[in-house]
C-alpha positions in Angstrom: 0.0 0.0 0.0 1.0 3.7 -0.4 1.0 6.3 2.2 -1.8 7.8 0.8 -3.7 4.2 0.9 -2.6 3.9 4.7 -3.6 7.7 5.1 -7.1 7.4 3.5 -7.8 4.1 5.2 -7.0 5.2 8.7 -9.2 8.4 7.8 -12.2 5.7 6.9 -11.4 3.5 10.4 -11.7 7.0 12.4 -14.9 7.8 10.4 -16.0 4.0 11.6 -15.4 4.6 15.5 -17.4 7.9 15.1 -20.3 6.3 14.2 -19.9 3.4 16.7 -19.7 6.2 19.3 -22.6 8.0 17.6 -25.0 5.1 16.6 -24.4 3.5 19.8 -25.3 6.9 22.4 -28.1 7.6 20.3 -29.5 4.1 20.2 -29.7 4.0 16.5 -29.1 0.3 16.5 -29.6 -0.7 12.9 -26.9 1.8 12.1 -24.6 0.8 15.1 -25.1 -3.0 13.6 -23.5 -1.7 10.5 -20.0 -1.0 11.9 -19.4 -4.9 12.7 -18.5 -7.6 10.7 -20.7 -10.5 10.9 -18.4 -12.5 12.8 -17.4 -9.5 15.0 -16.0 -10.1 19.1 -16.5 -8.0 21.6 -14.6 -9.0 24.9 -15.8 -6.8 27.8 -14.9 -8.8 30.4 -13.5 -6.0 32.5 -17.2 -5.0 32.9 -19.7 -6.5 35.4 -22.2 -8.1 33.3 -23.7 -11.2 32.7 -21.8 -11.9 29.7 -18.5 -10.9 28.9 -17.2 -11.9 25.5 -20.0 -11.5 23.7 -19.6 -13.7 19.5 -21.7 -12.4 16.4 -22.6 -9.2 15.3 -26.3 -10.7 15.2 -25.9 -11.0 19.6 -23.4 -8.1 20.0 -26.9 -5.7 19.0 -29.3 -7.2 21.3 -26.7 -7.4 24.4 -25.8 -4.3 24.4 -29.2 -2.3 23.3 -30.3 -4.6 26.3 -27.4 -3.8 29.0 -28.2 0.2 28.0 -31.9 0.5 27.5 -33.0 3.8 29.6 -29.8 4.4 30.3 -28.2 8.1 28.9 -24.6 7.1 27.6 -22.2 9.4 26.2 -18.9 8.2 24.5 -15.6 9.8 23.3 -13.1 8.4 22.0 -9.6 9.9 21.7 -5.9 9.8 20.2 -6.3 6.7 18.1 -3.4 4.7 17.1 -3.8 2.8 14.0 -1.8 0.5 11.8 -3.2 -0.2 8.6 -1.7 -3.8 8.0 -2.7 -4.6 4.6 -5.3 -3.2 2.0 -8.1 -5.2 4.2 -6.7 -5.2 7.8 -6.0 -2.9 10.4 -5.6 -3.1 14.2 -6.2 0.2 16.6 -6.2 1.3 20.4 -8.3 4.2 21.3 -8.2 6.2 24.5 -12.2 6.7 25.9 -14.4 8.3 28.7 -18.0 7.2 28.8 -20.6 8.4 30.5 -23.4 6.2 31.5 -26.5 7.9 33.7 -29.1 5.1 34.5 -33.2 5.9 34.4 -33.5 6.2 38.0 -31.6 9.6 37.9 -29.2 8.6 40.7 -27.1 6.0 39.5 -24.3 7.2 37.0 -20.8 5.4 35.7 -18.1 7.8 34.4 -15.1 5.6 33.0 -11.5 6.0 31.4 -10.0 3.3 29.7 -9.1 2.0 26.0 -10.4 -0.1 23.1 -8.3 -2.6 21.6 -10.5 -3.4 18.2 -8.7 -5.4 14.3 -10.8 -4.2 11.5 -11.9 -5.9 8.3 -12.0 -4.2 5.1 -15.5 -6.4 3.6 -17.2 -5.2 0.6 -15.5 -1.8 0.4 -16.3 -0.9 3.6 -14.2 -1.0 6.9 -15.6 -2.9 9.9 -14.7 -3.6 13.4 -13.8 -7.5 13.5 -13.0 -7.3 17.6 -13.3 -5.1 20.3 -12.0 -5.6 23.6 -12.8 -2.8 26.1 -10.2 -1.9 29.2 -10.7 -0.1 32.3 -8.3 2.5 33.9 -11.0 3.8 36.0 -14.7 3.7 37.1 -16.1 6.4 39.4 -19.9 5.0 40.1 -22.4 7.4 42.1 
């Protein structure tokens, strides 16, 4: 690949993780579905729920739209590091905070930490093959 190819696809993986952060805060699940492959991993065994590594883009939607229905989440994610490892592969750590404010109005999560995600380059299209989610720090109220 050239620079250029690197540059453009690490450009297309950013424009990916916005949309993950976007789809998944405003619970737009059909679009947040879209940034996985169908095979996709997510690994969030740091967290405390019932499942932690969770296999399939067709259960990572309903887990998660389940774990955060009528709760208020707000994600950033910051300084990624990509490499671009061939014209269809990439791998990626992103610094994040998250924000997580529950129904009840008193029960909020603020956390630091870092996804670990590969990507998949399928049909055109980057996608996020696995995610696995790290803590630095919770503060819970």
């Amino acid at each position: 690949m050239t620079d250029i190819e690197r540059l453009i696809a690490a450009e297309e993986i950013k424009q990916l993780k916005a949309r993950y952060f976007r789809c998944m805060d405003t619970k737009q699940w059909s679009g947040w579905e879209e940034v996985f492959t169908a095979d996709a991993v997510m690994d969030v065994s740091e967290e405390q729920v019932d499942q932690h590594i969770i296999k399939g883009r067709d259960k990572i939607i309903p887990f998660v739209s389940k774990v955060l229905e009528g709760v208020v989440t707000v994600h950033h994610g910051h300084m990624p590091e990509i490499e671009v490892t061939s014209p269809t592969t990439a791998r990626g750590i992103w610094s994040m905070e998250d924000k997580l404010r529950w129904s009840n109005g008193k029960t909020t999560l603020h956390g630091y930490g870092h996804y670990h995600e590969t990507y998949e380059k399928v049909d055109g299209k980057w996608r996020i093959k696995t995610l696995k989610l790290t803590r630095l720090r919770i503060d819970r109220t």
